[in-house]
C-alpha positions as CSV (number, residue, x, y, z in Angstrom):
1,X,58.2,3.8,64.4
2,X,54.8,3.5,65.8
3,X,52.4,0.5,65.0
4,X,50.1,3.3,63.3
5,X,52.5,5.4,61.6
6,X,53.3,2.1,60.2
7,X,50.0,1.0,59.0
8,X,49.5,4.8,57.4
9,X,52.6,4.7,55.7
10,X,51.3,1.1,54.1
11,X,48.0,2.6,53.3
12,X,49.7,5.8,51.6
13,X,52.2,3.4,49.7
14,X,48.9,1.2,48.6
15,X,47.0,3.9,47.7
16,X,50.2,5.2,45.7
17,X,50.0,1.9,43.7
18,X,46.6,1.5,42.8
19,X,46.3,5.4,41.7
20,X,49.6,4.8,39.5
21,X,47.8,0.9,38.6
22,X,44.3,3.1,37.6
23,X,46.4,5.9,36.0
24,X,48.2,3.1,34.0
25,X,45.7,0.3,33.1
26,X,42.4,2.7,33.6
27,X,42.2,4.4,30.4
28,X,43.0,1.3,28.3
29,X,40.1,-0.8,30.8
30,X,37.7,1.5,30.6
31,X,38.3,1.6,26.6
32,X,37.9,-2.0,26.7
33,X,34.7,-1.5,28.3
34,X,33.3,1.3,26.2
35,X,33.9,-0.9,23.1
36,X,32.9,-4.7,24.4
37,X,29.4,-2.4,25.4
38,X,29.1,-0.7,21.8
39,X,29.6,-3.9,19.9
40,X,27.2,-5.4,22.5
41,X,24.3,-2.8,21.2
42,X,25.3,-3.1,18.1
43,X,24.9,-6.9,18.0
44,X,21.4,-6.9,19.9
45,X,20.3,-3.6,17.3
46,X,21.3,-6.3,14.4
47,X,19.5,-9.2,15.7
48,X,20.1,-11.8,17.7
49,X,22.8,-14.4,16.7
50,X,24.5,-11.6,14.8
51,X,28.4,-11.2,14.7
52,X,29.8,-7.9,15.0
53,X,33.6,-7.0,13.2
54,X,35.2,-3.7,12.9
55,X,38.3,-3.4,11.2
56,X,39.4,-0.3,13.5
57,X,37.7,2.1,16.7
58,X,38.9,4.8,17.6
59,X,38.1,6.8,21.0
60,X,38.4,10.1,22.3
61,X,36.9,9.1,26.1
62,X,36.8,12.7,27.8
63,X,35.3,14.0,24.6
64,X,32.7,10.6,24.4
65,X,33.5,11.0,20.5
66,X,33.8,6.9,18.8
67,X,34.5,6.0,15.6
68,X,34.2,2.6,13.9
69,X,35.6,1.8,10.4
70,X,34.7,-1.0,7.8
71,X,32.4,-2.3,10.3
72,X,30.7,-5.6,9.1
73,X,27.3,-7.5,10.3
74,X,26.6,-10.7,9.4
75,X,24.1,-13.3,10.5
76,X,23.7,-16.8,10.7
77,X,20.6,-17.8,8.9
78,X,20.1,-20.1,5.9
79,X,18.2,-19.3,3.0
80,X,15.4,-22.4,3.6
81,X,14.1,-20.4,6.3
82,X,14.9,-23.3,8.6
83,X,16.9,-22.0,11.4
84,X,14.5,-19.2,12.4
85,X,14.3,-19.2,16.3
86,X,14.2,-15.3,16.9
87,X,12.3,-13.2,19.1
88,X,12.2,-11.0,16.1
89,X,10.7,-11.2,12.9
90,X,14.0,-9.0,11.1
91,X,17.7,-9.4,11.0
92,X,20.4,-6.8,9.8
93,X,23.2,-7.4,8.1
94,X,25.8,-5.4,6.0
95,X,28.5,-3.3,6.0
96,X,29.2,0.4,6.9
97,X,32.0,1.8,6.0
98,X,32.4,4.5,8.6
99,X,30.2,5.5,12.2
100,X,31.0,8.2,13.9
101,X,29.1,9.2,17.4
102,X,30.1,12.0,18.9
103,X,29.5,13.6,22.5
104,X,28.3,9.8,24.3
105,X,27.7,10.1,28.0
106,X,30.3,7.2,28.7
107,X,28.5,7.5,32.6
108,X,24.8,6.3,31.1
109,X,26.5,3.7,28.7
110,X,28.5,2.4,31.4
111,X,26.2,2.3,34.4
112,X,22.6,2.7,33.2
113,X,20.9,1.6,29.8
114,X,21.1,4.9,28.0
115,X,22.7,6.1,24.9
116,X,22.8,9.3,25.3
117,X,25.3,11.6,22.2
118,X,25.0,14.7,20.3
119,X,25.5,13.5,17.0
120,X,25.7,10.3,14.9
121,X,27.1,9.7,11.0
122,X,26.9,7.1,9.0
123,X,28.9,6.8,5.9
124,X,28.0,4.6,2.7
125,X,25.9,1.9,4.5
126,X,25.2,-1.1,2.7
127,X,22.7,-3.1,4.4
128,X,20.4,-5.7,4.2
129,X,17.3,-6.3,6.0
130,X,15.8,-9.7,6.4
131,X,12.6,-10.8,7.1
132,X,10.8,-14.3,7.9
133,X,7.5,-15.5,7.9
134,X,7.7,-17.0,11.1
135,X,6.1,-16.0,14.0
136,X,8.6,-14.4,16.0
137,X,9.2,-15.5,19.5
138,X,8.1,-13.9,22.5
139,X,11.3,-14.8,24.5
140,X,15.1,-14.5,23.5
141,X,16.8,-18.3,23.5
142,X,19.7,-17.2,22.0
143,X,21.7,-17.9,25.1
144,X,23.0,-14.6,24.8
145,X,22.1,-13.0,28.1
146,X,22.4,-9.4,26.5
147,X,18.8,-8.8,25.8
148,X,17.4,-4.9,26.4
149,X,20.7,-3.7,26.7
150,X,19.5,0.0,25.6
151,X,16.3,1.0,27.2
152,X,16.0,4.7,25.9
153,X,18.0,6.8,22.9
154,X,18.7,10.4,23.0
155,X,20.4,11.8,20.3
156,X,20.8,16.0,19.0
157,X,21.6,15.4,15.5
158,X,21.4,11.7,13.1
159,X,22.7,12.1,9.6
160,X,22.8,9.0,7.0
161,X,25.0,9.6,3.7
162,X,25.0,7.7,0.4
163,X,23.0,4.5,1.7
164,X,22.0,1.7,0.1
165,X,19.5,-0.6,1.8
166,X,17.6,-3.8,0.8
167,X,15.0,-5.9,2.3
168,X,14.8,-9.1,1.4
169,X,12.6,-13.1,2.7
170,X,14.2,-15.8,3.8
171,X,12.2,-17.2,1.2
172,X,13.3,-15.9,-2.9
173,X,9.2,-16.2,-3.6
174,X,8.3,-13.5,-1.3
175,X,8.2,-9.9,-2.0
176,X,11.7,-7.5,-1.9
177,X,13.1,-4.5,-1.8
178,X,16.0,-2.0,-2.0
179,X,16.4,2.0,-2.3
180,X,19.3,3.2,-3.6
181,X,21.3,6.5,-2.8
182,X,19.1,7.4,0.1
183,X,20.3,10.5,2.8
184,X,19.0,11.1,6.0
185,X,19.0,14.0,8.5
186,X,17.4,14.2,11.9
187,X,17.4,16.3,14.6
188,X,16.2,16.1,18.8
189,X,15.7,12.4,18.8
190,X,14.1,10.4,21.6
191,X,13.4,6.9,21.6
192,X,12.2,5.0,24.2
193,X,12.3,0.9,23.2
194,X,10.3,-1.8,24.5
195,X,10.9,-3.2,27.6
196,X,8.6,-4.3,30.8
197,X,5.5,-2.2,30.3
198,X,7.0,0.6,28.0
199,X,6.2,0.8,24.5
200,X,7.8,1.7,21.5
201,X,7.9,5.4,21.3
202,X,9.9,7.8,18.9
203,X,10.2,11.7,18.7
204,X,12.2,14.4,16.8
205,X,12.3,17.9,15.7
206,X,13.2,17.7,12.2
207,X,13.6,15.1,10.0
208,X,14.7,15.0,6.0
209,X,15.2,11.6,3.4
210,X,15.8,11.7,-0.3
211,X,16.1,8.2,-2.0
212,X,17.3,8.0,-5.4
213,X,15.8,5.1,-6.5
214,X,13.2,3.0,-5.2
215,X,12.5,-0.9,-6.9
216,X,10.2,-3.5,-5.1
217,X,9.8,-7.3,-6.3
218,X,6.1,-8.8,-5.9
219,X,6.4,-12.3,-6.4
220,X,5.3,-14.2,-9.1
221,X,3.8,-11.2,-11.4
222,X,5.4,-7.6,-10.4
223,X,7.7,-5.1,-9.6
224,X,7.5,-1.7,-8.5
225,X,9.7,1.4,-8.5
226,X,9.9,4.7,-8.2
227,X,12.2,7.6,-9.0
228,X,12.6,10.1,-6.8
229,X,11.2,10.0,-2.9
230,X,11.5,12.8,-0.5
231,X,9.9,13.2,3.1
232,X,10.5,16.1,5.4
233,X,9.4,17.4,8.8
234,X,8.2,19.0,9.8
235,X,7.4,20.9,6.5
236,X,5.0,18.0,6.7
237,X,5.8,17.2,3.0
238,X,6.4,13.6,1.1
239,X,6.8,13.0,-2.3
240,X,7.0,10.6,-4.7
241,X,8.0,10.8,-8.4
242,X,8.0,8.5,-11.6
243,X,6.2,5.4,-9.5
244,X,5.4,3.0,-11.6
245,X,4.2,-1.0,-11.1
246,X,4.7,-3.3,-14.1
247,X,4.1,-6.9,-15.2
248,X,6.8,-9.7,-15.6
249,X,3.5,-11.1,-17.6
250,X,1.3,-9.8,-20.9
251,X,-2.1,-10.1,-20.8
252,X,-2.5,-13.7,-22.5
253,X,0.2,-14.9,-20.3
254,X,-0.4,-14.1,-17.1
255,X,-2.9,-16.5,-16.2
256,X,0.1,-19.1,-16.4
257,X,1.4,-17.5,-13.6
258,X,-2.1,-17.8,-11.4
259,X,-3.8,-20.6,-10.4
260,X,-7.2,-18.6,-10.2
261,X,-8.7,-15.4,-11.8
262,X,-7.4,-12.8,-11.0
263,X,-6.8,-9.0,-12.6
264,X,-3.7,-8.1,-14.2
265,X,-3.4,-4.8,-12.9
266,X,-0.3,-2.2,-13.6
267,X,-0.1,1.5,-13.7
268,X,2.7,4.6,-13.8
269,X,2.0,8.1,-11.9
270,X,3.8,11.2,-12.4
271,X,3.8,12.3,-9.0
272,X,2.3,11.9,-5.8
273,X,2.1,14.3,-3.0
274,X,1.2,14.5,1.2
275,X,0.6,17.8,2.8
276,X,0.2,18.4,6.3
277,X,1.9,14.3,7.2
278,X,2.1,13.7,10.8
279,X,5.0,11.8,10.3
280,X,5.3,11.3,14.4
281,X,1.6,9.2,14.1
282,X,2.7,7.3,11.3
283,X,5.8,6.0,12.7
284,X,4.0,5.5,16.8
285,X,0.7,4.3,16.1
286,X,0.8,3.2,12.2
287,X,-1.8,5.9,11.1
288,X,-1.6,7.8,7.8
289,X,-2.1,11.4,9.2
290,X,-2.3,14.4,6.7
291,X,-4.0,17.1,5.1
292,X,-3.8,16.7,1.5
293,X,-3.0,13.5,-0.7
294,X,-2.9,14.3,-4.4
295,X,-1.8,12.0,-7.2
296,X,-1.3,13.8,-10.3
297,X,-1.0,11.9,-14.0
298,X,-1.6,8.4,-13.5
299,X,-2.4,5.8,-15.9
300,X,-4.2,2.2,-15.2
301,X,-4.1,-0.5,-17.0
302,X,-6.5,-3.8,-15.9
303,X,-6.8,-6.9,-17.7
304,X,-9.7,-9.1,-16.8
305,X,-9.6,-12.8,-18.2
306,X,-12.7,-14.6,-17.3
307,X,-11.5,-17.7,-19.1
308,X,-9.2,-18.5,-16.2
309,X,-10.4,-20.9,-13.4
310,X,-12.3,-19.7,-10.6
311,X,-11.1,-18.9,-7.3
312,X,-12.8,-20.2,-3.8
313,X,-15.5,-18.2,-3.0
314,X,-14.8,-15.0,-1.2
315,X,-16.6,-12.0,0.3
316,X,-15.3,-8.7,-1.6
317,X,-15.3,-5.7,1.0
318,X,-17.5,-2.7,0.2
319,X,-15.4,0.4,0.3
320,X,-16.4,1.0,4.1
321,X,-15.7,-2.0,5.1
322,X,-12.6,-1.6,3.4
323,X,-11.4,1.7,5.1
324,X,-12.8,0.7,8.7
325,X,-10.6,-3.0,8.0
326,X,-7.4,-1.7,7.0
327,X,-4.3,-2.9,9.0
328,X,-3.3,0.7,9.7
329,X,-5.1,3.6,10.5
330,X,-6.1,6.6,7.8
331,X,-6.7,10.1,8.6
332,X,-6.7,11.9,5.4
333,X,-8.8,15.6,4.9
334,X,-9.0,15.3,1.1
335,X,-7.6,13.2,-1.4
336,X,-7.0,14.6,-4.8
337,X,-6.8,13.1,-8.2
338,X,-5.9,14.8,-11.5
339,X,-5.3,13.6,-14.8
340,X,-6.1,9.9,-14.2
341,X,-6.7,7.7,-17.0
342,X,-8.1,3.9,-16.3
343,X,-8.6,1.5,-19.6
344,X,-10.6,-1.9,-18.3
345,X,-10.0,-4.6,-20.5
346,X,-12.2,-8.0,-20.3
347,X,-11.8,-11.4,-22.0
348,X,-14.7,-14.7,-21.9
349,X,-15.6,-17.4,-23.1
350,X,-17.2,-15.9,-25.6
351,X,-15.1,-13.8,-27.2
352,X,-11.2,-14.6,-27.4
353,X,-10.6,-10.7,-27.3
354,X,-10.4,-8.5,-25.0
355,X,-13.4,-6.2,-24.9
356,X,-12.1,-3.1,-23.3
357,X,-14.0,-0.1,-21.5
358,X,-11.4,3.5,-21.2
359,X,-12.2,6.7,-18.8
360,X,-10.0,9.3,-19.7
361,X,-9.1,12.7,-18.2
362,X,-10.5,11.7,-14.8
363,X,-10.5,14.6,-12.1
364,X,-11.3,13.3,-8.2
365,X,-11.9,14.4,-5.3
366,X,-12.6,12.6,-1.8
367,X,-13.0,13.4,1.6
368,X,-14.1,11.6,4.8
369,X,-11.0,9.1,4.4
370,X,-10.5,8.6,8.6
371,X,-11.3,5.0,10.1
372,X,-9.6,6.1,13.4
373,X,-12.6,8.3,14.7
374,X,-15.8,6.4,14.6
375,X,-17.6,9.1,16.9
376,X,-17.5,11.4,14.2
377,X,-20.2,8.9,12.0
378,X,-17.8,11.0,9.1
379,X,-18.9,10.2,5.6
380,X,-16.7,9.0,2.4
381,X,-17.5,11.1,-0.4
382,X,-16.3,11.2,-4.2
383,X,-16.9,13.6,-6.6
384,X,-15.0,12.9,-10.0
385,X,-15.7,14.1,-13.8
386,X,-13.9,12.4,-17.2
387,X,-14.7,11.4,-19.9
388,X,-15.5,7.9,-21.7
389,X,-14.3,6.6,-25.3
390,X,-12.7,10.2,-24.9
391,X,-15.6,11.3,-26.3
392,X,-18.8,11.3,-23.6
393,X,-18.5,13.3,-20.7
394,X,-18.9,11.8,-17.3
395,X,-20.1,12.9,-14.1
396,X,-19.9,10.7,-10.8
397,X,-20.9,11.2,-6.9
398,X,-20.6,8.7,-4.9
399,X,-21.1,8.4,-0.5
400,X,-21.0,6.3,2.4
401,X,-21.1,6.6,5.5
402,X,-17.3,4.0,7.3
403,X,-19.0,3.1,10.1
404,X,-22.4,1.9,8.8
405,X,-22.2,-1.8,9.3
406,X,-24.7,-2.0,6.7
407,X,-22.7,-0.4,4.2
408,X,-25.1,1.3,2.7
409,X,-24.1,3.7,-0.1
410,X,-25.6,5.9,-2.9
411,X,-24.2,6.6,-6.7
412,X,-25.0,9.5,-9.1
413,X,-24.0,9.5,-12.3
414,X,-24.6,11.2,-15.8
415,X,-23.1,9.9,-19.1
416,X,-23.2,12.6,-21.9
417,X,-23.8,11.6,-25.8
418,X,-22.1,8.7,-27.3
419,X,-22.8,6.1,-30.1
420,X,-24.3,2.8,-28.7
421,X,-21.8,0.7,-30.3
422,X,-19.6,2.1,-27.4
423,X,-21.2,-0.2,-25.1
424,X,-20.8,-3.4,-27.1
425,X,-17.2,-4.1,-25.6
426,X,-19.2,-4.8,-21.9
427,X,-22.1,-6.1,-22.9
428,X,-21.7,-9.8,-24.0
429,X,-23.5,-11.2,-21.8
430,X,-26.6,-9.4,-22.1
431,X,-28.4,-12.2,-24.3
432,X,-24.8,-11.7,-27.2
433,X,-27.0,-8.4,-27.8
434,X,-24.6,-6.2,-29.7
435,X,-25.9,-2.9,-31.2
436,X,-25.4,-2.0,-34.9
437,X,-26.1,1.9,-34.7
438,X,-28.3,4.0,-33.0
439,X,-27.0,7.1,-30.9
440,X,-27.2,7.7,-26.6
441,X,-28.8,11.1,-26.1
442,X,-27.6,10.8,-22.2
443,X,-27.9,8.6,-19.5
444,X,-29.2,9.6,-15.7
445,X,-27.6,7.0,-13.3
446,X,-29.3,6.3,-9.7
447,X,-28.2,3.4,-7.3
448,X,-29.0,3.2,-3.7
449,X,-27.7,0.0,-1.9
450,X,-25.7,-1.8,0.9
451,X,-24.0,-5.1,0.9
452,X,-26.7,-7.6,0.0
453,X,-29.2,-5.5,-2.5
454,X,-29.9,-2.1,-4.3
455,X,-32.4,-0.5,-6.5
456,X,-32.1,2.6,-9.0
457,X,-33.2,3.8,-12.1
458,X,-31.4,4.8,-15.4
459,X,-33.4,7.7,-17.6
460,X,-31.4,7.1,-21.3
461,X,-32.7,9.0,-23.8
462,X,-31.4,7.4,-27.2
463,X,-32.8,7.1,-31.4
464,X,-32.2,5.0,-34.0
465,X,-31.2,1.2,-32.4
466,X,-30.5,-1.4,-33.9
467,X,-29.4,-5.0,-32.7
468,X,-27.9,-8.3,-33.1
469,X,-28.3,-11.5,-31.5
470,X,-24.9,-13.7,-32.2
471,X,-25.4,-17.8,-31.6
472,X,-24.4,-19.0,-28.6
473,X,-21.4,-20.5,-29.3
474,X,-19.7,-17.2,-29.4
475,X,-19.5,-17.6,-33.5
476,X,-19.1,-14.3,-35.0
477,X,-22.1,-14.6,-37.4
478,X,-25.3,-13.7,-36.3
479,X,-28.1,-15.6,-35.6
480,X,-30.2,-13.8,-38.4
481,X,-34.1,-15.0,-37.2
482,X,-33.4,-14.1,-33.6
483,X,-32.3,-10.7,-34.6
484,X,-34.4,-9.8,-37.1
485,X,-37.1,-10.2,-34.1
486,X,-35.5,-8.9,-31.5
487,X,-35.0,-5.6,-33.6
488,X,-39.1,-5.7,-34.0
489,X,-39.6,-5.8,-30.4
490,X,-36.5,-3.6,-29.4
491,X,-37.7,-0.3,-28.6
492,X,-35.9,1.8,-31.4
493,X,-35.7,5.4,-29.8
494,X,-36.9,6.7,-26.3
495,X,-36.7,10.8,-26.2
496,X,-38.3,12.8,-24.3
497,X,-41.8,13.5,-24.1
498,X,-45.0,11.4,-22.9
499,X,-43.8,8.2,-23.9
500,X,-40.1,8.5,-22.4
501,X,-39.3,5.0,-20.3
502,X,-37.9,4.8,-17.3
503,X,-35.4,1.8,-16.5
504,X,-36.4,0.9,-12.7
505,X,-34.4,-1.9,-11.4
506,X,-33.1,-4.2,-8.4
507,X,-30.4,-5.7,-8.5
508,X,-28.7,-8.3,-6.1
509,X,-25.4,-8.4,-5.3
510,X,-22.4,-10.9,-6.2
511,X,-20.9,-10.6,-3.0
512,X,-17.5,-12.0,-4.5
513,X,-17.6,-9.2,-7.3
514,X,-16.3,-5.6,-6.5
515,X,-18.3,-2.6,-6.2
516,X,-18.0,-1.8,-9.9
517,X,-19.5,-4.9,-11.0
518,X,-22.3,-3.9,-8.6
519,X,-23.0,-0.5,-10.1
520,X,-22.5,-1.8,-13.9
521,X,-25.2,-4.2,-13.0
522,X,-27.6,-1.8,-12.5
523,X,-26.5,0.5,-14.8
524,X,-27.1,-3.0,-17.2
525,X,-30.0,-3.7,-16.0
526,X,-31.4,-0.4,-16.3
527,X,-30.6,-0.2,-19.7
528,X,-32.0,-3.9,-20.0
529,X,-35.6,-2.5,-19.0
530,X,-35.6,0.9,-21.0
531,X,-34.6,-0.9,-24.6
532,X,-36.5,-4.6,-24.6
533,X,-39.9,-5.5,-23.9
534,X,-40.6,-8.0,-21.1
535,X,-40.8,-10.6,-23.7
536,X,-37.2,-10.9,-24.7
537,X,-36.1,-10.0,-20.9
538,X,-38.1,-13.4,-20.3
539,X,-36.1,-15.2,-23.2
540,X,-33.1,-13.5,-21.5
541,X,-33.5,-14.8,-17.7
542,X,-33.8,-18.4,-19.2
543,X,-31.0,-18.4,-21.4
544,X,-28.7,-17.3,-18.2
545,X,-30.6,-19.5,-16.0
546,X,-31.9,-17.1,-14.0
547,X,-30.5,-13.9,-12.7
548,X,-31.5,-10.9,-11.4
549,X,-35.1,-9.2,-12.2
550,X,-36.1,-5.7,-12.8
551,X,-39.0,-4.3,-11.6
C-alpha cells in the first residue's frame, strides 16, 4: 500500500473517531455549555457575588427551549451594611419555582453576547430586592471575570405569573417594600444594557401588570399601601385603587418620633388614574409622560405642632422651583382633582389644642405641569372651587410661570359668607384676637409675589364684630380692659358703600415656610388692616416684636 493511500486511510479512520467522539460527547458538551452560560447570566442579572442553584434543567437544544425548576438566588451580604463592595447599588435574591425560555438562539448565547428567544415564563417568583446606601462602585472587584456577559436582549413574548416581590435596605430604618400577587405580560422586547458607550435602553409593543396588593414602610412614622394597581400599553392606562398612607403615630405622639417640627401628614384616595402614559419615557429617561392625571376622592389629614423644637434653617421651594427641581422629569397636559377634602390642624404654645382649618368638596384643575421643555416659557395654572367649614364657598386661581427664576406668581381668591368665629382656629397669633360674633359678607383675595416679597389687597365686607383679647399666657380668660378697648377701636362693620375699607398690604416672606403660610399672611394681614385702626396694629407689631407692615 502506497505511502498516501496510507496516510488517507489514517485521516478517514481519524475523522471516523472524532465524528463518532462529537456525535457521542457533543450533545452532552454543548449542554454543559448552554447551562454553565445561563447560570452565568443569571448570576451577573442577580448581582455580583450571587450563588446560583437549580434543583433541575432541562434542554431541548435543536428546539433552544430551557427550563429550570426550584431555582434559588442567594447573596452574601450582612445585614450591618458592612460588606458592600458592588458596582451596583441592588442585589436579587429569591426563589422561582419554575423558568421556562423558549426558542434561544443557542449560536448568539454561545458565540456572541446576545440572548436572543421567543418567549419567557416565570412561575411563582419570590424575590427580594436589596438595596444599599452606598455609593456603588464604578468597577466590578468581584474577581469574577464574568462582567457584561449580555450586551443586548431580544425577546417576542415575557409573561410573569403569581409573583411576589419585595424590596428591602441593608439597613431595617430605611424605607421597604413588597407587592403581592403581581402578573406581567409583554410583548416585542428589546433591551440594549450598558456597556462601553451604550446606554440603557428598553422597548416593547405591549406591555400589561396587575398587583394585588401594594404595602410600603417609611421609616420611623409611615406606611403606605394600596389595593389594586394596573398599568397597560399601550392603551396608555395606569391605575391605582384604595391608596392610602397612614401613621404608626397620633397627633400628640408623633413628635416623639421627630427630633424637629415637622407635619404629620396622612391621607387615603379612592382612585387614581393616567391617560395617555408614555410608559417607554418613563422607564428610558425617568420622565412622567401623559395626557391626563386624575385623582378622584381623596382625603388629607395634616397635623401641625408648633410646640415641637425647631429644625435648622432651610429654604422652602416655591412651586416652580419645585417642578423645574424634581429628580425626574414631568410632562403632564392636565391634572385633575375631584372630591378632595384637606382638614389642617395646628397646635402652639398658646393653646394645647389643635386649632384646625377644613376645605371640603375641593374640585382642581392644573395644567402647565412640564419641567422638561423650558423653551416653551409654559405656565402652571390652578383653578380649584370647595368649600370651607362646609359652609363658605371657595374660589381659587392661582399661576406661575416654571422657569421664572424669580418665581414670581399671582393668587385669586373669593371666600363666600361665613361667621367670623370660623377664623378663630388660625388666628392666635394675631394679638390672641379672637372674635365673639359678627358675620363675613365675602372676602376678595389678591396676592402678587415671588420668592422674597408680595403685596395684595383683601376687600371683606363684614357687620356686627366683636372681639377678645386673651392674656398672654395663653390663659383662657380674657383680658377684660384690653378688650373692652379694642372693641371701641375695632371697626364693627365695613359694607359697601362710601366708607367700604380696603385691606392693602405687603408682606415679606418666611422663606423656610411653604407657600400657604405665604398667602395666609396676606390674607392675615389684609384682614389685619380692614378691621383695626393703626393704633392697635402699633400695639400689635410691638407685642410680636416686629413683623411685617401693611401699607
Amino acid at each position: 500500500m502506497s505511502n498516501f493511500r496510507k496516510k488517507f486511510a489514517l485521516g478517514g479512520l481519524l475523522f471516523v473517531i472524532i465524528a463518532s467522539a462529537v456525535a457521542f460527547f457533543g450533545p452532552d458538551l454543548l449542554a454543559s455549555l448552554v447551562r454553565d452560560k445561563t447560570l452565568k447570566i443569571m448570576e451577573e442579572a442577580a448581582g455580583p457575588r450571587s450563588h446560583v442553584v437549580v434543583a433541575s434543567v432541562q434542554l431541548d437544544l435543536l428546539a433552544g427551549d430551557i427550563s429550570w425548576t426550584g431555582l434559588r438566588i442567594t447573596q452574601a451580604i450582612d445585614s450591618a451594611d458592612t460588606s458592600w463592595s458592588y458596582h451596583r447599588s441592588v442585589l436579587i435574591a429569591g426563589d422561582v419555582g419554575r423558568l421556562d425560555v423558549k426558542g434561544l438562539s443557542i449560536r448568539k448565547l454561545l458565540l456572541g453576547k446576545t440572548l436572543d428567544m421567543r418567549s419567557v415564563r416565570l412561575h411563582k417568583p419570590q424575590l427580594v430586592l436589596i438595596a444599599s446606601d452606598r455609593k456603588p462602585r464604578t468597577t466590578d472587584d468581584s474577581g469574577t471575570g464574568d462582567a457584561d456577559i449580555v450586551h443586548t436582549i431580544r425577546l417576542d413574548s415575557l409573561m410573569v405569573d403569581s409573583g411576589n416581590v419585595r424590596w428591602r435596605n441593608t439597613r431595617p430604618d430605611k424605607p421597604e417594600a413588597s407587592v403581592q400577587k403581581f402578573t406581567l405580560g409583554a410583548s416585542g422586547i428589546a433591551i440594549e444594557l450598558p456597556h462601553g458607550k451604550t446606554g440603557f435602553s428598553l422597548k416593547f409593543v405591549t406591555a400589561a401588570a396587575e398587583v394585588d396588593s401594594l404595602h410600603a414602610g417609611l421609616p420611623p412614622l409611615y406606611d403606605l399601601t394600596a389595593e389594586h394597581i394596573r398599568i397597560a400599553h399601550p392603551d396608555s392606562t395606569f391605575f391605582i385603587r384604595n391608596m392610602e398612607l397612614t401613621s404608626r403615630k397620633g397627633p400628640q405622639e408623633y413628635k416623639n418620633a421627630l427630633r424637629y417640627e415637622t407635619d404629620l401628614t396622612t391621607f387615603h384616595t379612592d382612585s387614581v388614574r393616567v391617560g395617555g402614559l408614555d410608559l417607554a419615557a418613563g422607564l428610558n429617561s425617568g420622565t412622567l409622560a401623559a395626557t391626563t392625571l386624575r385623582i378622584s376622592g381623596t382625603k388629607v389629614l395634616d397635623f401641625r405642632d408648633k410646640t415641637m423644637t425647631d429644625a435648622p434653617y432651610k429654604v422652602k421651594p416655591m412651586p416652580a422651583k419645585l417642578l423645574r427641581d424634581l429628580p425626574f422629569g414631568v410632562r403632564v397636559d392636565t391634572l385633575l382633582v375631584d372630591g378632595l377634602d384637606v382638614e389642617y390642624n395646628e397646635k402652639d404654645v398658646v393653646t394645647s389644642a389643635f386649632g384646625q382649618l377644613r376645605f371640603t368638596n375641593i374640585i382642581a384643575t392644573v395644567t402647565g405641569l412640564d419641567n422638561t421643555r423650558p423653551e416653551r416659557k409654559n405656565k402652571l395654572r390652578l383653578v380649584a372651587t370647595a368649600r370651607v367649614y362646609e359652609t363658605a364657598p371657595v374660589r381659587f386661581k392661582f399661576e406661575s410661570a416654571v422657569f421664572d427664576s424669580s418665581d414670581h406668581f399671582s393668587a385669586r381668591a373669593h371666600i363666600g359668607a361665613l361667621p367670623f368665629t370660623a377664623f378663630n382656629a388660625m388666628t392666635n397669633d394675631l394679638l390672641l384676637v379672637k372674635a365673639t360674633a359678627g358675620s363675613i359678607g365675602g372676602i376678595e383675595y389678591t396676592l402678587d409675589a415671588d420668592k422674597n416679597k408680595g403685596h395684595g389687597r383683601v376687600d371683606m365686607e363684614y357687620s356686627d364684630l366683636k372681639v377678645r383679647i386673651a392674656k398672654r399666657d395663653g390663659a383662657r380668660e380674657k383680658d377684660g380692659l384690653k378688650s373692652f378697648l379694642a372693641n371701641q377701636l375695632v371697626r364693627s362693620k365695613n359694607l359697601s358703600g362710601s366708607n367700604f375699607r380696603h385691606g392693602d398690604f405687603t408682606v415679606e416672606r418666611k422663606k423656610d415656610r411653604q407657600i400657604f403660610n405665604y398667602m395666609w399672611s396676606g390674607l392675615r394681614e389684609g384682614m389685619m388692616e380692614t378691621v383695626l385702626p393703626q393704633a392697635v396694629k402699633d400695639v400689635k407689631a410691638v407685642a410680636s416684636g416686629g413683623g411685617t407692615k401693611a401699607k
